[in-house]
KOLLO-39658 format. One record per atom (N, C-alpha, C): residue in one letter; chain; x, y, z. Coordinates in steps of 0.2 Angstrom, whole numbers. Layout:
<sites>
  type  mol      X      Y      Z
     A    A      X      Y      Z
...
</sites>
This chain:
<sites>
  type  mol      X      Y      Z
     X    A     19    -92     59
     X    A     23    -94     64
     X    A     23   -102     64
     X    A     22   -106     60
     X    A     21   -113     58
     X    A     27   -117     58
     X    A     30   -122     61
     X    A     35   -123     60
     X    A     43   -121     62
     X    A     40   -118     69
     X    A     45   -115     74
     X    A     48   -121     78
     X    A     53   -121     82
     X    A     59   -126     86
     X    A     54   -125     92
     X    A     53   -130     95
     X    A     53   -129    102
     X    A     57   -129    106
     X    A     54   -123    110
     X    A     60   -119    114
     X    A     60   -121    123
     X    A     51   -122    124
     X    A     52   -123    130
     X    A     47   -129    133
     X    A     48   -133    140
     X    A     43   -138    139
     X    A     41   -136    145
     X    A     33   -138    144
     X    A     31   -139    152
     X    A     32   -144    157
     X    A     36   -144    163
     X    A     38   -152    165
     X    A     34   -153    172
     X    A     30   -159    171
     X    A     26   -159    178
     X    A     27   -165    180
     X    A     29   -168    186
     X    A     33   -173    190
     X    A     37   -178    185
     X    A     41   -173    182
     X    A     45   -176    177
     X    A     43   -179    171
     X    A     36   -177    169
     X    A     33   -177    162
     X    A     33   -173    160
     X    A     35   -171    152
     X    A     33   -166    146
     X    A     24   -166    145
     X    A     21   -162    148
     X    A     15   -161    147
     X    A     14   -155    143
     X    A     16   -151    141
     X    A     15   -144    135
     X    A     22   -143    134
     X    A     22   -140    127
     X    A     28   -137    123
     X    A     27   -130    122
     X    A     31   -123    121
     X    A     30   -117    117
     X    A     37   -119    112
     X    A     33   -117    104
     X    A     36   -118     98
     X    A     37   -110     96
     X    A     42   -106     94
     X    A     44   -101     95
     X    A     51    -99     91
     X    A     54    -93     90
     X    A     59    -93     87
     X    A     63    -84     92
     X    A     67    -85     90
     X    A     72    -82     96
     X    A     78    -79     92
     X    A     80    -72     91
     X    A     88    -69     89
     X    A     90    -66     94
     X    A     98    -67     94
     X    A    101    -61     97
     X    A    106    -57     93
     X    A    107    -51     92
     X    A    111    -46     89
     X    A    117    -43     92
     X    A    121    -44     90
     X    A    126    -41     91
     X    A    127    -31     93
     X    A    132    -27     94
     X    A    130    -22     96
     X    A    129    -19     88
     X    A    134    -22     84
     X    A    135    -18     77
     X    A    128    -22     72
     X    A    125    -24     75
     X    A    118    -26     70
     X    A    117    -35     67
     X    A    122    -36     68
     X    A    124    -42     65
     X    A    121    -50     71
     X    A    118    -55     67
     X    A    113    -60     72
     X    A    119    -65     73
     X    A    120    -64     82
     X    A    125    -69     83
     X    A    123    -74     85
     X    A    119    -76     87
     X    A    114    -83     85
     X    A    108    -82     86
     X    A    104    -88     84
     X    A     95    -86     83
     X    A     92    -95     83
     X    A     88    -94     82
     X    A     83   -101     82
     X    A     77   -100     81
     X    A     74   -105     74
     X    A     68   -103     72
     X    A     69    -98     67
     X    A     63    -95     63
     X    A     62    -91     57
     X    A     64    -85     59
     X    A     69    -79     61
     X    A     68    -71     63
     X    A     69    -69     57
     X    A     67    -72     52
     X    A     69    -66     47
     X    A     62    -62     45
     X    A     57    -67     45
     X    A     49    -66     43
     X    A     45    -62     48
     X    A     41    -56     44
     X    A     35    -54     47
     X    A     34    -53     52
     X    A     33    -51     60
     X    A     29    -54     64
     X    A     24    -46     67
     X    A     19    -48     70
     X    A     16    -41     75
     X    A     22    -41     81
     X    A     24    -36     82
     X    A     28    -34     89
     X    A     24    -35     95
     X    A     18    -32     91
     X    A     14    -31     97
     X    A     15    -23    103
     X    A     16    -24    108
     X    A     19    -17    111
     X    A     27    -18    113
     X    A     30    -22    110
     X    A     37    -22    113
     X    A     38    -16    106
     X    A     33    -15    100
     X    A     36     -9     96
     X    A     36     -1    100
     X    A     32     -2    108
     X    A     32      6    109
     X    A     38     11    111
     X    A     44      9    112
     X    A     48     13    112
     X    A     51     15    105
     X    A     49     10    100
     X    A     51     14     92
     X    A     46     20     91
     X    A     40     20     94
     X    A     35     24     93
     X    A     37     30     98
     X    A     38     31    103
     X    A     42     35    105
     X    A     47     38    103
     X    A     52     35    101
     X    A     56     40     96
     X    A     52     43     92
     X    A     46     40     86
     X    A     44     44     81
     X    A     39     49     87
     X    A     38     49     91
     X    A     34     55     95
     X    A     41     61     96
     X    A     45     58     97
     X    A     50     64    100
     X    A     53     67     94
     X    A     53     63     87
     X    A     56     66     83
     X    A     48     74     79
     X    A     45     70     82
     X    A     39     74     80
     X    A     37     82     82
     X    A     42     82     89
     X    A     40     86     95
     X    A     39     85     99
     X    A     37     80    101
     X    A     34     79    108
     X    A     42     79    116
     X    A     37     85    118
     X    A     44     87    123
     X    A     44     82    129
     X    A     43     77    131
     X    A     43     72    138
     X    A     50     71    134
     X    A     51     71    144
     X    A     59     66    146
     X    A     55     63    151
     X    A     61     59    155
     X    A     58     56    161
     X    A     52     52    160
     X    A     48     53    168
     X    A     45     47    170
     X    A     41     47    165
     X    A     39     54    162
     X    A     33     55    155
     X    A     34     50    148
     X    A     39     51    145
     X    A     42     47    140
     X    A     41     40    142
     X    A     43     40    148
     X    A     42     32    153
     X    A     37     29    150
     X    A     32     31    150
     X    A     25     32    152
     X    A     23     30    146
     X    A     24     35    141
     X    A     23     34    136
     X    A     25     27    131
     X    A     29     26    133
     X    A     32     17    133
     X    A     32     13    136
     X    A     25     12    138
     X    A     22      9    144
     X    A     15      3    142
     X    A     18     -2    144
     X    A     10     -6    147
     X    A      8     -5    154
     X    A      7     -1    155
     X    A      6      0    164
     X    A      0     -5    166
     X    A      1     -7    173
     X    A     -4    -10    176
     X    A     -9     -8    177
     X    A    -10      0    178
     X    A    -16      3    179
     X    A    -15      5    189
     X    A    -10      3    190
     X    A    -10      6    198
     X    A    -11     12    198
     X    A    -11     15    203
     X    A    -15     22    204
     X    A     -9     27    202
     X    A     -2     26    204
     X    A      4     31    201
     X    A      3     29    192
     X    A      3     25    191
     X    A      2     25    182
     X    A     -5     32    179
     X    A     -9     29    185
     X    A    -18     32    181
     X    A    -17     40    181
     X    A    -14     40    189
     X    A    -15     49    190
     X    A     -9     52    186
     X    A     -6     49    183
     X    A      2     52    179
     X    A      1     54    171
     X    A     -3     47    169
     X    A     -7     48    163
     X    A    -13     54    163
     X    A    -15     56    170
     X    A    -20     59    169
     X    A    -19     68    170
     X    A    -11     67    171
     X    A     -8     74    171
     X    A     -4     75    165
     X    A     -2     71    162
     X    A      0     72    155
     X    A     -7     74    150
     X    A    -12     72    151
     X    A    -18     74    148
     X    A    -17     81    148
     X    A    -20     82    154
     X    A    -21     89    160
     X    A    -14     95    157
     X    A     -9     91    155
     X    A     -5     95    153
     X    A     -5     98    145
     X    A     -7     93    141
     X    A     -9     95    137
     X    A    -17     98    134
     X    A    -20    100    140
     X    A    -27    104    139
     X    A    -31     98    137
     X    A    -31     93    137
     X    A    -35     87    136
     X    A    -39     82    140
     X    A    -43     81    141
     X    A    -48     76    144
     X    A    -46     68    146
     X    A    -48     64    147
     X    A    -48     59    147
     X    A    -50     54    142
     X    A    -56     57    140
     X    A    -63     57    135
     X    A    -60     54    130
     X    A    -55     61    126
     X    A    -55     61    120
     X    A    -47     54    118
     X    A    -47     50    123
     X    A    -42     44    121
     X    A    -47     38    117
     X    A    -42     35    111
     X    A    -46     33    103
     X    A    -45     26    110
     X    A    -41     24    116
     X    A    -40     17    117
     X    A    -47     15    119
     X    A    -48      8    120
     X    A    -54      7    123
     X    A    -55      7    128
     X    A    -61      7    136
     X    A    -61      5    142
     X    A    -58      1    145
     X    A    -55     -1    148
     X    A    -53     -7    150
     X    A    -51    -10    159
     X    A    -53    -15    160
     X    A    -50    -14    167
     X    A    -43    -15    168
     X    A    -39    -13    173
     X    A    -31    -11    173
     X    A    -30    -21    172
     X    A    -23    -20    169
     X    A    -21    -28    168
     X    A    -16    -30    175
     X    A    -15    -24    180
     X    A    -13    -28    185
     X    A    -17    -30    191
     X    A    -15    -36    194
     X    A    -19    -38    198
     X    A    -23    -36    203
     X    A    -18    -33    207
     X    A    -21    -29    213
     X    A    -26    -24    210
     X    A    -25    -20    206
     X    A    -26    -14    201
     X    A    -34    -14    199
     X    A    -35    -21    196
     X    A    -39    -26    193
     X    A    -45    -25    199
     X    A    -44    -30    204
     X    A    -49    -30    209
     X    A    -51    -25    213
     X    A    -46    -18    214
     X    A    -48    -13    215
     X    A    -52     -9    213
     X    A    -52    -10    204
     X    A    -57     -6    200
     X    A    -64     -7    201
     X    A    -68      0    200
     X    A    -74      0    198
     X    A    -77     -2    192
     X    A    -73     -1    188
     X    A    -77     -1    180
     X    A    -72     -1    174
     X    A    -71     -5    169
     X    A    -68     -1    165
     X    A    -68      7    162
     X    A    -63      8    160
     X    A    -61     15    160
     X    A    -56     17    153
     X    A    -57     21    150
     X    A    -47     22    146
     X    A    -45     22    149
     X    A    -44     29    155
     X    A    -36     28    157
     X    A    -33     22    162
     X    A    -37     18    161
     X    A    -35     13    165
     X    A    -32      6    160
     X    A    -32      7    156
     X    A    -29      3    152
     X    A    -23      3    149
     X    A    -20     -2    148
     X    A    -11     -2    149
     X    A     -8      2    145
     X    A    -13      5    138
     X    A     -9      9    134
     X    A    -11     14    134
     X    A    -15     20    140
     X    A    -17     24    141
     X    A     -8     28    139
     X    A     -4     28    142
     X    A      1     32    142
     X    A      1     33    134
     X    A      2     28    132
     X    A      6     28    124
     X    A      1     35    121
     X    A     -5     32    122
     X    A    -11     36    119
     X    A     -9     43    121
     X    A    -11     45    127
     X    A     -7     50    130
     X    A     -4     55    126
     X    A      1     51    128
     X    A      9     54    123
     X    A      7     56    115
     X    A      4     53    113
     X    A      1     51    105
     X    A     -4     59    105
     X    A     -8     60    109
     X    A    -12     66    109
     X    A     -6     72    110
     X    A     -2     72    118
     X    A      1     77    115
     X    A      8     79    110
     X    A      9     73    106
     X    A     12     77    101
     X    A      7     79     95
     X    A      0     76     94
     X    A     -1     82     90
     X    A     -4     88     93
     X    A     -6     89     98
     X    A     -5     96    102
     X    A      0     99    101
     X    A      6     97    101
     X    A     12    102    101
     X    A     14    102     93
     X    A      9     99     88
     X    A      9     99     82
     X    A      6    103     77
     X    A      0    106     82
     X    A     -7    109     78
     X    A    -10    105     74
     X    A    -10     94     76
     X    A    -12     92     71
     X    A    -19     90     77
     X    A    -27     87     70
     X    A    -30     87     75
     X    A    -31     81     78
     X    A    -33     82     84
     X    A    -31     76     88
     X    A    -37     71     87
     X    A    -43     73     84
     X    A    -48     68     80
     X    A    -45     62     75
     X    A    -47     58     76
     X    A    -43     52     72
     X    A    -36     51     72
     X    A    -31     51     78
     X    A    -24     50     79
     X    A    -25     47     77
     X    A    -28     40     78
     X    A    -27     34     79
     X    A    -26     29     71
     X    A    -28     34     65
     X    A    -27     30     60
     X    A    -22     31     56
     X    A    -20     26     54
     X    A    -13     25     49
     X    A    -14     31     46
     X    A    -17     36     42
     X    A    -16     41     39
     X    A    -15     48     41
     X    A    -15     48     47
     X    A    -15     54     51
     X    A     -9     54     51
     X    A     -6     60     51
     X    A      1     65     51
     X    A      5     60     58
     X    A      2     62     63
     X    A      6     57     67
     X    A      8     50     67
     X    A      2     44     64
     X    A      5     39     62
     X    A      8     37     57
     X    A     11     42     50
     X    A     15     41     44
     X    A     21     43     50
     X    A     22     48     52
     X    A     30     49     54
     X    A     31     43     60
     X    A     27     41     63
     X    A     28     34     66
     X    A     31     29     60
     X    A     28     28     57
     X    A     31     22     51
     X    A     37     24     49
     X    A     38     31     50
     X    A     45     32     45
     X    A     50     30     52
     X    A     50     28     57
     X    A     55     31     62
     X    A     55     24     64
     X    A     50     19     62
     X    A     50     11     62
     X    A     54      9     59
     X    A     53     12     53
     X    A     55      9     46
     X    A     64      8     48
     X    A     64     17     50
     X    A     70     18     50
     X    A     75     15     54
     X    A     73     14     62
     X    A     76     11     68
     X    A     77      4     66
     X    A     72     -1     62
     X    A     74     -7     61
     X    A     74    -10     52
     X    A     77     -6     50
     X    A     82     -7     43
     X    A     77    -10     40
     X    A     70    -11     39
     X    A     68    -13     36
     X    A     61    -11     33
     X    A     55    -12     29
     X    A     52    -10     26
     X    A     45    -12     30
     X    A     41    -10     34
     X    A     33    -13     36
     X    A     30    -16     31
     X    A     31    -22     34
     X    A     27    -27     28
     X    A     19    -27     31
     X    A     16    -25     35
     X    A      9    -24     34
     X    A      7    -20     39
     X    A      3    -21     40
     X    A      0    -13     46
     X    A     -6    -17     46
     X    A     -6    -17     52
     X    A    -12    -19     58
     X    A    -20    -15     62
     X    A    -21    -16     68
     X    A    -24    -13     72
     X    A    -22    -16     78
     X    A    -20    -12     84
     X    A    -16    -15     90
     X    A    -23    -16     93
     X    A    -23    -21    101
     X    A    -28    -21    103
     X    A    -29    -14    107
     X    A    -26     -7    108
     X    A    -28     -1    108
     X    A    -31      5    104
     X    A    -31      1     98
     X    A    -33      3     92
     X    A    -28      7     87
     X    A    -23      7     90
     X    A    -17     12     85
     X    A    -15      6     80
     X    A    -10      8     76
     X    A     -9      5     70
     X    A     -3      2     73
     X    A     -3     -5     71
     X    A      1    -10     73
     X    A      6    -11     66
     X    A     14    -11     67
     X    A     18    -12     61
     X    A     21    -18     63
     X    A     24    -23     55
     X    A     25    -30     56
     X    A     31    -28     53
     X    A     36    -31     56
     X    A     43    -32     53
     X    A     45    -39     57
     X    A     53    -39     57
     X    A     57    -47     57
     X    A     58    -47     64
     X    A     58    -51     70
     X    A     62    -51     75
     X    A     68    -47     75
     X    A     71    -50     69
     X    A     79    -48     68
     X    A     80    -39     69
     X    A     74    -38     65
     X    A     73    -29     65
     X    A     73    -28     72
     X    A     66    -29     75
     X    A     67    -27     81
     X    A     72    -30     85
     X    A     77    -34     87
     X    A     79    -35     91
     X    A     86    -27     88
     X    A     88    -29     81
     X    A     92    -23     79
     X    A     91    -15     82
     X    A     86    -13     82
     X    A     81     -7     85
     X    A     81     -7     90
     X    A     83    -11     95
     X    A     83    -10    104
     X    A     91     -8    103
     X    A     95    -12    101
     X    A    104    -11    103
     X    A    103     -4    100
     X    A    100     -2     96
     X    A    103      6     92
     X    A    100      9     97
     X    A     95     10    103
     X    A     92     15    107
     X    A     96     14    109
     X    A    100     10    114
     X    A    106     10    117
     X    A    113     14    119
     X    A    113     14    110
     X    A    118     13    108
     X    A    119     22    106
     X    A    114     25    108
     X    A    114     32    103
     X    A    116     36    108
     X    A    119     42    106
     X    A    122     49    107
     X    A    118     50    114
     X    A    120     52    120
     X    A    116     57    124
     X    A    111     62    122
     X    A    106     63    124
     X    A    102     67    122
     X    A     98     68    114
     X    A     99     63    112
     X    A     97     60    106
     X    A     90     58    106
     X    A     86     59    101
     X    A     78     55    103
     X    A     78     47    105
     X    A     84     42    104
     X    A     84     35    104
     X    A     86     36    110
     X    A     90     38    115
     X    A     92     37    119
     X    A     89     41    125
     X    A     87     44    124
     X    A     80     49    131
     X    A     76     41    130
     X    A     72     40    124
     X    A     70     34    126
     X    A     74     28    130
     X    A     78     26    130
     X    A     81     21    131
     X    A     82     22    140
     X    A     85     29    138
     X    A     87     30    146
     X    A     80     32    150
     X    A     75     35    147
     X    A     67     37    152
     X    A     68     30    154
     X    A     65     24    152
     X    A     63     19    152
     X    A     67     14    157
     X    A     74     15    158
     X    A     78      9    161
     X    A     80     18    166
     X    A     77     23    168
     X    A     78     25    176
     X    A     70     23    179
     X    A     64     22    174
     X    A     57     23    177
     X    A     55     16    177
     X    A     58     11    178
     X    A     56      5    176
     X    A     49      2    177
     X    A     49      6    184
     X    A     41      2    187
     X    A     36      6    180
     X    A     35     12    179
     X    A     32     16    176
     X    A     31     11    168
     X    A     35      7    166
     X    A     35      4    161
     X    A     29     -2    159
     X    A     30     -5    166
     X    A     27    -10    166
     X    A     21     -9    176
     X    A     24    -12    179
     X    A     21     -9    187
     X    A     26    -17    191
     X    A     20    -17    196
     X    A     26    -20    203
     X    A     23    -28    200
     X    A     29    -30    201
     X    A     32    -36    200
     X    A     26    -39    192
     X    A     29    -36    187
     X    A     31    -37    181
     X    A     37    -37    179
     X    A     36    -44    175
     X    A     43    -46    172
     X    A     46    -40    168
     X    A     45    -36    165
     X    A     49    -32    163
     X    A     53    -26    168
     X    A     49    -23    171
     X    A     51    -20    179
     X    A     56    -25    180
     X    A     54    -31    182
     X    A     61    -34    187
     X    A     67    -33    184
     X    A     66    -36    175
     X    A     71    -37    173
     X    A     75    -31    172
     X    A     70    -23    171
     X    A     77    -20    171
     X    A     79    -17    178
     X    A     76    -17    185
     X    A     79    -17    193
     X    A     83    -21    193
     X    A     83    -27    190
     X    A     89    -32    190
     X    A     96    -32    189
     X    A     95    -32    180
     X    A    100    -30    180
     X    A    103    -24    175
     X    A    109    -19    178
     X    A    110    -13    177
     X    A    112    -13    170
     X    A    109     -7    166
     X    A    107     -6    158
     X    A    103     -8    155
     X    A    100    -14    156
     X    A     95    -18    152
     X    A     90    -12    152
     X    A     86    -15    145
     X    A     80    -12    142
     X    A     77    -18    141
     X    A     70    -18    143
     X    A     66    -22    141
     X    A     60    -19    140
     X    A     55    -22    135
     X    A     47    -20    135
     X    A     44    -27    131
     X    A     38    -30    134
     X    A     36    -37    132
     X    A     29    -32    126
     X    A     27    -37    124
     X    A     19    -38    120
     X    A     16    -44    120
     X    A     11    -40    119
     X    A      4    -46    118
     X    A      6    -51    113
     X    A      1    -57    115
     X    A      4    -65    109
     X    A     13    -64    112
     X    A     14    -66    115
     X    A     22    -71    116
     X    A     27    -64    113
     X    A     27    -59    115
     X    A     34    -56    111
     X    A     36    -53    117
     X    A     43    -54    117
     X    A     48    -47    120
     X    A     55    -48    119
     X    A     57    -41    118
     X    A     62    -38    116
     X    A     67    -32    120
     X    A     72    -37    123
     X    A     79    -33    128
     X    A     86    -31    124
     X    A     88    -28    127
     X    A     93    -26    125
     X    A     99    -22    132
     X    A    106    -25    131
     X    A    110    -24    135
     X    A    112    -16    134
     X    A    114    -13    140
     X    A    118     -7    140
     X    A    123     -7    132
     X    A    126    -10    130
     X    A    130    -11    125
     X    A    128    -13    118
     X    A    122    -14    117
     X    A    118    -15    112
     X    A    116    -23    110
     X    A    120    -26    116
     X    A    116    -35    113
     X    A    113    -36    115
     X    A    107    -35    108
     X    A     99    -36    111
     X    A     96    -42    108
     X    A     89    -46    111
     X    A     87    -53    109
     X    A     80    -48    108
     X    A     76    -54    103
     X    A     69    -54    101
     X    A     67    -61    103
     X    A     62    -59    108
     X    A     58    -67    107
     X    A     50    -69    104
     X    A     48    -72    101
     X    A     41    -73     99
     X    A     41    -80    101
     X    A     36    -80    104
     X    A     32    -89    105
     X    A     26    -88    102
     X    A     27    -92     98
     X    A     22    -97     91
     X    A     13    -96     93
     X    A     12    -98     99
     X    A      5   -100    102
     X    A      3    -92    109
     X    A      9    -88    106
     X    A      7    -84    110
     X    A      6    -83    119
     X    A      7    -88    121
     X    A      8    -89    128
     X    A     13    -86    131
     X    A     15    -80    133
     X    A     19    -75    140
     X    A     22    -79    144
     X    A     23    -84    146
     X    A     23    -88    151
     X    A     30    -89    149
     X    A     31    -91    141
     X    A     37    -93    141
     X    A     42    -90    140
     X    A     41    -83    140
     X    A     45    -77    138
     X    A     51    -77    144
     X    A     50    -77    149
     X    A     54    -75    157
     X    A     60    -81    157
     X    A     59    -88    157
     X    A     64    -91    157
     X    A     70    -92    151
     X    A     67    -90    144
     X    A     71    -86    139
     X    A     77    -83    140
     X    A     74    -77    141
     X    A     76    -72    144
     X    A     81    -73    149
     X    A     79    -77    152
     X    A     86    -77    158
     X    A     91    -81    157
     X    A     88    -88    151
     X    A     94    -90    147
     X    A     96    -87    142
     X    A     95    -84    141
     X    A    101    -80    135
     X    A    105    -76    138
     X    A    102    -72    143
     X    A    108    -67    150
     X    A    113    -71    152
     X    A    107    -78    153
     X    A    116    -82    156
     X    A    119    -87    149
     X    A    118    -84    144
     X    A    121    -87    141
     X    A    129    -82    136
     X    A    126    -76    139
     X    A    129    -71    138
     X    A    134    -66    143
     X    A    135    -74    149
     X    A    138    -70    155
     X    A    137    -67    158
     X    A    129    -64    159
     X    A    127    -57    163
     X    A    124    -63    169
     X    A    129    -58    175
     X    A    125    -61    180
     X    A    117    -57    185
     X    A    114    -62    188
     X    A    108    -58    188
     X    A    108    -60    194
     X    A    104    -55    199
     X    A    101    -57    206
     X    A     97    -63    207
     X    A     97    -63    214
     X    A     96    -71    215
     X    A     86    -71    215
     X    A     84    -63    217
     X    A     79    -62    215
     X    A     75    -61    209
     X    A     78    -62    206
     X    A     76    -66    198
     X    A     75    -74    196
     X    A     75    -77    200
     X    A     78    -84    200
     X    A     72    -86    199
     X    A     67    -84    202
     X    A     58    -88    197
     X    A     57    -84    193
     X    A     62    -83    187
     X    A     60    -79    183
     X    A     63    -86    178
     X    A     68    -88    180
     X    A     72    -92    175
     X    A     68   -101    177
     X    A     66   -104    180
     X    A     61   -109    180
     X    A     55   -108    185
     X    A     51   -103    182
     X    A     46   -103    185
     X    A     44   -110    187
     X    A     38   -112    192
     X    A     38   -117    194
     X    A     29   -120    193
     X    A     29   -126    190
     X    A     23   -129    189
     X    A     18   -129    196
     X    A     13   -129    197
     X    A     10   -131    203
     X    A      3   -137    202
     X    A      3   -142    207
     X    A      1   -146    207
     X    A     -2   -145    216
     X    A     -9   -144    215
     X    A    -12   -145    224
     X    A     -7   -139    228
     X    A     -7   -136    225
     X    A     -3   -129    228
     X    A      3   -128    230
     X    A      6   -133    227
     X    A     14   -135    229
     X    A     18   -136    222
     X    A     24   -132    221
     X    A     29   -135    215
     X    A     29   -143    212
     X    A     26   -144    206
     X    A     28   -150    206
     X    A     32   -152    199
     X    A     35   -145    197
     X    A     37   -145    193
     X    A     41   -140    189
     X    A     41   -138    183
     X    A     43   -129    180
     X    A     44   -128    172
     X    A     44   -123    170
     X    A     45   -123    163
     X    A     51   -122    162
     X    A     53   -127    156
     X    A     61   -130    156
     X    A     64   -126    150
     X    A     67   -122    149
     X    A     70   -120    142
     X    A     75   -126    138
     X    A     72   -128    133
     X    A     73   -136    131
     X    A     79   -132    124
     X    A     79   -125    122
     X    A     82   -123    117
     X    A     90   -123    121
     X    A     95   -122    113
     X    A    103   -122    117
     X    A    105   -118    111
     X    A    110   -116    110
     X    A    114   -112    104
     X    A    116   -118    103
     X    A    117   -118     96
     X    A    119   -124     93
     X    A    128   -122     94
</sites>
């Protein structure tokens, strides 16, 4: 990611005191990049904005979730108590334990969620859902649910193929996510293409159960007052889902969807992105959004500042 534009600055009583160096596409409905900035054609880890690809490859697999469950399963949840005990009846539904999840312990990533915890846990870890889901489609597969988690198991080849498939291009390497499931690298460009096609697919379609579970369950996705949640209570149709290290990837009702990656991996800079390319694209957004698009520096407890989206379409 060496040699990305800077996209946004940190401004603290009207000094440039940090940069995110970063690259950015947006797609058209029919596939086509209607402007970008920086490198999208190369490589990158998705991270988990990949898990609603990964849900399609579950549903094409068998895995019977619609609704809040698919949600779920497309999910970095916070670990609030509606995520934990939901993940813990999709278990339960599929005659499974809690135990037998490859994720690691963790404490929940959201806040309130965090200091309420006793101890790290799996099911308390934001990819408990994915995992979830990941067990019962091989339950409803007769595959064994011992080593889901590795590239070679039955269920992670049909993952790759339905990757491959959704974002037109070939996995150029294979990872470890920090869940432990197998992480695939393709282009921003892939993935930002890959959002508008769930969109954009047939009712009742495995692309589109995903798109639609996701934008009716939005808390279920993400939790309360996460930037993806807001952004799609916000505004009608949007699909969103972020990843670790600086990614996230939206997509409008109608399939114009953006890819974002920041270079240094910083989250921070994802949100006011995000709200300029919405308003670069017309879409009007609620007013309670509005610290989403200059979030605000603080100094001694008070604004003294904000991160400024320094990028423009040429």
């Amino acid at each position: 990611m060496t040699g990305q534009p800077i996209l946004v600055e940190v401004v603290r009583n009207g000094f440039v005191e940090s940069v995110h160096h970063g690259c950015l596409v947006v797609t058209a409905p029919d596939g086509s990049v209607q402007f970008s900035a920086g490198d999208v054609t190369s490589p990158f880890f998705p991270r988990s904005a990949n898990k609603p690809l990964q849900g399609v490859g579950m549903l094409r697999a068998g895995l019977g979730y619609d609704g809040a469950d698919l949600a779920l399963g497309c999910a970095s949840h916070s670990g609030e108590t509606g995520h934990v005990e939901r993940v813990a009846a999709m278990l339960s539904g599929a005659g499974l334990d809690p135990a037998v999840l490859a994720c690691p312990a963790e404490l929940p990533i959201g806040e309130d969620a965090r200091r309420a915890a006793d101890e790290p846990r799996k099911i308390t870890m934001n990819c408990s859902g994915k995992h979830a889901a990941m067990l019962a489609t091989c339950v409803a597969n007769d595959w064994p649910t011992e080593g889901y988690q590795l590239p070679d198991h039955p269920l992670q080849v049909q993952l790759a193929k339905t990757v491959e498939e959704l974002t037109g291009e070939s996995i150029a390497a294979v990872g470890v996510d920090g869940c432990g499931a197998p992480l695939f690298a393709f282009s921003p460009t892939g993935l930002a293409r890959s959002f508008g096609r769930l969109v954009q697919a047939e009712p009742g379609t495995d692309e589109r159960r995903v798109a639609d579970a996701m934008r009716a369950h939005p808390w279920l996705v993400a939790g309360t007052d996460r930037e993806d949640t807001r952004l799609m209570q916000g505004v009608p149709g949007l699909l969103s889902k972020s990843g670790a290290e600086g990614v996230l990837a939206f997509t409008l009702g109608d399939g114009t969807a953006c890819a974002i990656k920041i270079a240094d991996g910083n989250k921070r800079a994802l949100a006011p992105l995000a709200m300029a390319v919405l308003a670069h694209l017309g879409i009007e957004t609620p007013e309670e959004l509005s610290d989403l698009a200059h979030p605000p520096v603080l100094g001694g407890g008070k604004p003294q500042g904000e991160l400024r989206v320094s990028w423009s379409v040429p």
